[in-house]
C-alpha positions as CSV (number, residue, x, y, z in Angstrom):
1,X,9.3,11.7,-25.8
2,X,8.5,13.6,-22.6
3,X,7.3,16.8,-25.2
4,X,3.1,17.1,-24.7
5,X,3.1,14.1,-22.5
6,X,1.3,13.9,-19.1
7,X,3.7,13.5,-16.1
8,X,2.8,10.4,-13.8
9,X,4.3,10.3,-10.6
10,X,4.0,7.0,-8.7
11,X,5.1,7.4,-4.8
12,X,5.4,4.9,-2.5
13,X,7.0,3.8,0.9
14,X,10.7,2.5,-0.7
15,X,12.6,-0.2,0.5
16,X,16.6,-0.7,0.6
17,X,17.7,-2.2,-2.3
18,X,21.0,-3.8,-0.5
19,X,22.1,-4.4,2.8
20,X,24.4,-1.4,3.2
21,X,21.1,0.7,2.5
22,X,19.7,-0.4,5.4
23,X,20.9,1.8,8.3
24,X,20.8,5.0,6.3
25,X,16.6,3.7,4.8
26,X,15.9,3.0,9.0
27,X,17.3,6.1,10.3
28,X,15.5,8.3,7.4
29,X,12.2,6.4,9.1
30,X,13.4,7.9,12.0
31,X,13.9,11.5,11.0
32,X,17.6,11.4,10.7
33,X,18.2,9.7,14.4
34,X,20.2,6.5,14.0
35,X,18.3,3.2,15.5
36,X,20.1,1.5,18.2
37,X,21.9,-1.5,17.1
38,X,19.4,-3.9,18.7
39,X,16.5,-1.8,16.7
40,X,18.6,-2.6,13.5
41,X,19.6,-6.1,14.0
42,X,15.3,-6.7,14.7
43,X,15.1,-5.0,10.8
44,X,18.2,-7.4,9.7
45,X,16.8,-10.3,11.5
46,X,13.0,-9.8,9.9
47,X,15.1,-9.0,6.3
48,X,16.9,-12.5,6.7
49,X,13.4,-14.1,7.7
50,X,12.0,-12.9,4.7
51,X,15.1,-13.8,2.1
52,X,17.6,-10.8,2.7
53,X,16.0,-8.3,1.7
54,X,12.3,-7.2,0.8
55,X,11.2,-7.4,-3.1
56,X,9.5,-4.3,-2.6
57,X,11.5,-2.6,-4.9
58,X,11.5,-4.7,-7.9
59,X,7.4,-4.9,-7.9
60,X,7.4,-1.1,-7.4
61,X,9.3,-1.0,-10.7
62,X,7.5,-3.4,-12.2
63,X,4.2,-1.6,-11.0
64,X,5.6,1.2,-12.9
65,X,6.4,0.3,-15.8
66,X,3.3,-1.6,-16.4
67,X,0.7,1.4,-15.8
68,X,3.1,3.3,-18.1
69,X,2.4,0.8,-20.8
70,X,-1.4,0.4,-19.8
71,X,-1.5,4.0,-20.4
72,X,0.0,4.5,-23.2
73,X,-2.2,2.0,-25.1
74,X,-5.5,3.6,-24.3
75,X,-5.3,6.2,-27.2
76,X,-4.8,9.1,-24.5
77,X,-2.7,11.0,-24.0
78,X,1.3,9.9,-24.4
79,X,2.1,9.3,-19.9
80,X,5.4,9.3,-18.7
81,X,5.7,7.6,-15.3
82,X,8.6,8.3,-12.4
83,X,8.5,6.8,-9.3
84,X,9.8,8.7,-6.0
85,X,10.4,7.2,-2.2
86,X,9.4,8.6,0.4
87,X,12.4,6.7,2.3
88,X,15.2,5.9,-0.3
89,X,16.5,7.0,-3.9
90,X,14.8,8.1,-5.8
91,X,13.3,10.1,-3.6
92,X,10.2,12.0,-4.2
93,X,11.8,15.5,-4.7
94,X,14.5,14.0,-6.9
95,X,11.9,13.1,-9.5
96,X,9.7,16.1,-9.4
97,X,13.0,17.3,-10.2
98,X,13.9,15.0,-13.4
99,X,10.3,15.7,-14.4
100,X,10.7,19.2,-14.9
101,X,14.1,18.7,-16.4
102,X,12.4,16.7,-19.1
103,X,10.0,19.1,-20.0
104,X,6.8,17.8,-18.0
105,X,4.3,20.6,-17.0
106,X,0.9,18.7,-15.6
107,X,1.6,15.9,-13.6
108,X,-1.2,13.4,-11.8
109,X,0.2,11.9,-8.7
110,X,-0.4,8.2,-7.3
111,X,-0.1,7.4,-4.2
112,X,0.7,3.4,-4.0
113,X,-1.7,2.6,-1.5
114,X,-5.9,2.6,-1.8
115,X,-6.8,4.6,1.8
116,X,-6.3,8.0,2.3
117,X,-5.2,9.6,5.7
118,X,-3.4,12.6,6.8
119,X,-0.4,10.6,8.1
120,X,0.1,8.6,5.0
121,X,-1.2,10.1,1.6
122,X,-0.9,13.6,2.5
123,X,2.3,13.4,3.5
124,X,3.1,12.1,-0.3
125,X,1.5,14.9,-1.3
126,X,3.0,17.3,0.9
127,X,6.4,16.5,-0.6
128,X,5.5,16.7,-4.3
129,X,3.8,19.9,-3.4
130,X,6.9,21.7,-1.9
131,X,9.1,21.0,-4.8
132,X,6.2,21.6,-7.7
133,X,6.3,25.2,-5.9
134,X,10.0,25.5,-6.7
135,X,9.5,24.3,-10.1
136,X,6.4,25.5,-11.6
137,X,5.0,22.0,-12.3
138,X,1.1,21.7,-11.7
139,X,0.3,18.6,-9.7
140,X,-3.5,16.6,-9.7
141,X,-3.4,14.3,-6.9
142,X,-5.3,11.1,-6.7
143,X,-6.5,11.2,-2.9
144,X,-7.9,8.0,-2.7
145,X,-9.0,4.6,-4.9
146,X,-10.8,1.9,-2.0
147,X,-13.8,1.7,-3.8
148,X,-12.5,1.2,-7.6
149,X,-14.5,-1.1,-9.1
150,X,-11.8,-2.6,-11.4
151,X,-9.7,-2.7,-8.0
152,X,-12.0,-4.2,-6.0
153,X,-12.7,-7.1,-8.9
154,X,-9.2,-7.9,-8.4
155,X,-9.1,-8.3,-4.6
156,X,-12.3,-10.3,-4.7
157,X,-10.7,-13.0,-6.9
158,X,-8.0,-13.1,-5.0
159,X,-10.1,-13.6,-1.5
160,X,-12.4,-16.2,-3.4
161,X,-9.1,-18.1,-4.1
162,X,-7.7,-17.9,-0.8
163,X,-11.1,-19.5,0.9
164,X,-11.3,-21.9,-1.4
165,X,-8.1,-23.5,0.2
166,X,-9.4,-23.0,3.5
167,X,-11.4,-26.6,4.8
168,X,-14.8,-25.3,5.0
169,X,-15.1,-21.4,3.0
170,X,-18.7,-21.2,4.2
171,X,-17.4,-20.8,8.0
172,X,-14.1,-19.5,7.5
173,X,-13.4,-15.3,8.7
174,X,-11.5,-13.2,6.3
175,X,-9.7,-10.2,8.0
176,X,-9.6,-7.5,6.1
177,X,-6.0,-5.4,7.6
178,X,-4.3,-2.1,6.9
179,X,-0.7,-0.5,8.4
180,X,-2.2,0.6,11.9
181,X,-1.6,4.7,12.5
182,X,-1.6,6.4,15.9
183,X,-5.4,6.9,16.9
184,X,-4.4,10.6,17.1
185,X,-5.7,10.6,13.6
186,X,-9.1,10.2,14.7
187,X,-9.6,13.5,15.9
188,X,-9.5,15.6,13.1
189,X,-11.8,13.6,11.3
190,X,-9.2,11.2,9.3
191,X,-11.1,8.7,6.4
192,X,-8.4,6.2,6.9
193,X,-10.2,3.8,9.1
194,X,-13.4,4.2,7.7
195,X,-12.1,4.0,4.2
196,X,-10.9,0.0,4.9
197,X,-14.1,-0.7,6.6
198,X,-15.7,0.5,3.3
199,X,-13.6,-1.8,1.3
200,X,-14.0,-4.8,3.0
201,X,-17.5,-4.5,2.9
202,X,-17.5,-4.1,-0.5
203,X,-15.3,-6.9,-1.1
204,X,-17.9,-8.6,1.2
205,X,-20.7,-8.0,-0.5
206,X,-19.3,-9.2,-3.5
207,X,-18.5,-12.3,-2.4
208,X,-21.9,-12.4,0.1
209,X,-19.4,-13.1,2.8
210,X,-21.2,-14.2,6.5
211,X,-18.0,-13.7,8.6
212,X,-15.3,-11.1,7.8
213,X,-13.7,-8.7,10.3
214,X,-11.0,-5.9,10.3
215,X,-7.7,-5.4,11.8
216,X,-4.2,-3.4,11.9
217,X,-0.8,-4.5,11.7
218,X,2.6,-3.0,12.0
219,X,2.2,-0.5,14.7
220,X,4.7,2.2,15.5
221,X,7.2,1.8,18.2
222,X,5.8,4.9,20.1
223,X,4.1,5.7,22.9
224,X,1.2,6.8,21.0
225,X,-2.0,4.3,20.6
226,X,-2.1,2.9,17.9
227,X,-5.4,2.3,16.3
228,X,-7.0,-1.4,16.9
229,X,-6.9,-4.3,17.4
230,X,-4.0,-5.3,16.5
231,X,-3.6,-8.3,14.3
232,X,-2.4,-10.6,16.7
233,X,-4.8,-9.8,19.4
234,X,-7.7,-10.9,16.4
235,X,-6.5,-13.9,15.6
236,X,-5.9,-14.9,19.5
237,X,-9.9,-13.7,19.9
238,X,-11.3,-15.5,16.9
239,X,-9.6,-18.6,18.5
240,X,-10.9,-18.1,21.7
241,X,-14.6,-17.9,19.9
242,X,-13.9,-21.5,18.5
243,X,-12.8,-19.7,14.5
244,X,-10.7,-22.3,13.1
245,X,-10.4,-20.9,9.4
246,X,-9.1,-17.2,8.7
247,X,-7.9,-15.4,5.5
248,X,-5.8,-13.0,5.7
249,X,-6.5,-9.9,3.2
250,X,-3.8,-6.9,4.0
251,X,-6.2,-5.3,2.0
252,X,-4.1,-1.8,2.6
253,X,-1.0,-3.3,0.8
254,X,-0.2,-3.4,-2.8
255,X,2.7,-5.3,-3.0
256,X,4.8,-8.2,-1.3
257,X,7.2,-6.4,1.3
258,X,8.0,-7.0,5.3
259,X,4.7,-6.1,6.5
260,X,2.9,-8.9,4.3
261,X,5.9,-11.6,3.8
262,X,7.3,-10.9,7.8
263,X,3.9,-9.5,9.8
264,X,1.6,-12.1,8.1
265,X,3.4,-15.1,6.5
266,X,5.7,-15.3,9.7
267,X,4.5,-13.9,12.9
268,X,0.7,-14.6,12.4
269,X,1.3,-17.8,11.0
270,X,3.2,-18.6,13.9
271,X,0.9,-17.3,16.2
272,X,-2.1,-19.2,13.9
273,X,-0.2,-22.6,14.3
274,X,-0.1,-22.3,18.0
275,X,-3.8,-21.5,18.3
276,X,-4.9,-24.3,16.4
277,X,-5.8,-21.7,13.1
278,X,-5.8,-22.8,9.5
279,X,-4.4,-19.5,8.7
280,X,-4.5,-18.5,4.5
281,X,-3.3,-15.4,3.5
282,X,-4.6,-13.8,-0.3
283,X,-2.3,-13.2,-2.9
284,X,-0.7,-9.6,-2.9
285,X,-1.4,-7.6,-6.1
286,X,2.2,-6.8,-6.9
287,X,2.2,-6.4,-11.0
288,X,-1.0,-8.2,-11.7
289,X,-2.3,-6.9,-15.4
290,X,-5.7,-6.3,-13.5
291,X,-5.0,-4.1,-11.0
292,X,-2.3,-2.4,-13.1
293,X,-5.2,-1.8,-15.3
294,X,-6.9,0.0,-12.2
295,X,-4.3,2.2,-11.7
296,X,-4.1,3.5,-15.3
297,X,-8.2,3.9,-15.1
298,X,-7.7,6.6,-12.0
299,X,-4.7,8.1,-13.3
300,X,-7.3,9.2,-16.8
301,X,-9.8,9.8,-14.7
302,X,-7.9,12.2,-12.1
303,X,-6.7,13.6,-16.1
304,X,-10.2,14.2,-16.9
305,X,-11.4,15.7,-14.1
306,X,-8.4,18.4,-13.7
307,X,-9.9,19.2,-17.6
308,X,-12.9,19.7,-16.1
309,X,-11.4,22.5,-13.7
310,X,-11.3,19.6,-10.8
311,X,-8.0,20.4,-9.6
């Protein structure tokens, strides 16, 4: 099956996929150091909040599968996708791995999330890099996809829906939000904040939006500063200038996990109903035909641009 065919590799965050998993997933976050035991019981306690566990895994997988079957309907190329974790099994070595086991030689990687920064994307990268080097597989990266047409069609709809269940769309803010990183990032020229700005003014355009805004979520526990503002501190300011309708679009997510079902559907809804908000939050794209459909249209065209000599 895997003879001629093009090598996919999808990467993304990961997520335990049971409770035992969670220590050892928490202290890979932390570089091998164990989290204290009130650090875990906060991850158990946002877990439980959320169901148990996060369904991240499950949509990854699903995610998978379906831009392996968009792709191999296109009359390209035959595609073989594997997915690798940058925080649980499989991890992203252990599938460069199986890829050159099964005979795969050019591989175009995807990195599960639309912005590209040094501290995120690269860092995928980085890993599929070091063990392509010990296995002779040539890699094409996809560095970025925020400005996809076909992708942005897909979060537009899903914003248009969301303020249509607000009281009064014509007045409501959408917040467009990303995983915050540590401003250090700024100082090398990173795209990542500019690259969300750029989307949500797309999106904006589309939908000829008066009031939209952007903000982070899900900052660090460091002593770093984090880039800004935070969610939280938005939605408290939007109240204090009499904003009584927000949508929430975590624009930098692709999928239902904690940082969309926990950050958003809990603590800012929380937070919204205290500050007299009519909080909506859009849909996530999880395994929508649509955006999978996206996906397989910058996987070919990474494909046809490392034909070109792009690579």
């Amino acid at each position: 099956m895997t003879e001629n065919a093009l090598g996919v590799l999808v990467m993304a965050y990961g997520t335990p996929k049971s409770q035992d998993e969670v220590l050892p997933y928490y202290t890979h976050i932390r570089h091998g150091h164990p989290p204290t035991l009130e650090l875990l019981q906060q991850l158990l306690d946002r877990y439980q909040a959320i169901g148990g566990l996060s369904p991240l895994n499950e949509i990854t997988q699903a995610q998978a599968r379906g831009i392996e079957a968009a792709l191999n309907q296109d009359g390209g190329r035959p595609i073989k996708v594997y997915l690798g974790f940058k925080h649980t099994s499989p991890f992203i070595s252990d599938s460069v791995h199986q890829m050159a086991a099964d005979g795969i030689t050019q591989v175009v990687t995807l990195v599960l999330a639309p912005h590209y920064s040094t501290m995120s994307v690269a860092a995928y990268q980085t890993a599929a890099n070091e063990t392509a080097a010990e296995t002779g597989l040539t890699l094409w990266h996809v560095n970025d996809w925020h400005l996809q047409p076909r992708f942005l069609e897909v979060v537009a709809e899903r914003v248009e829906r969301a303020l249509a269940k607000t009281p009064n769309p014509d007045t409501a803010t959408v917040l467009f939000s990303a995983h915050s990183l540590p401003e250090r990032i700024l100082e090398a020229g990173d795209p990542y904040p500019q690259q969300l700005r750029e989307t949500g003014e797309a999106i904006a355009a589309k939908l000829d939006l008066n009031h939209f805004g952007f903000a982070w979520q899900s900052a660090g526990r460091t002593n770093d500063k984090w880039l800004g503002p935070d969610i939280l501190d938005e939605l408290r300011r939007l109240a204090a200038k009499k904003v009584n309708q927000v949508v929430v679009c975590p624009v930098g997510f692709v999928a239902d996990h904690l940082e969309v079902l926990y950050d958003i559907d809990v603590e800012c809804k929380h937070l919204a109903r205290d500050l007299g908000l009519h909080l909506t939050r859009t849909d996530s794209l999880n395994a929508d035909p649509g955006f999978l459909q996206a996906l397989a249209e910058i996987i070919r065209a990474r494909e046809s641009l490392a034909k070109r000599g792009h690579l």
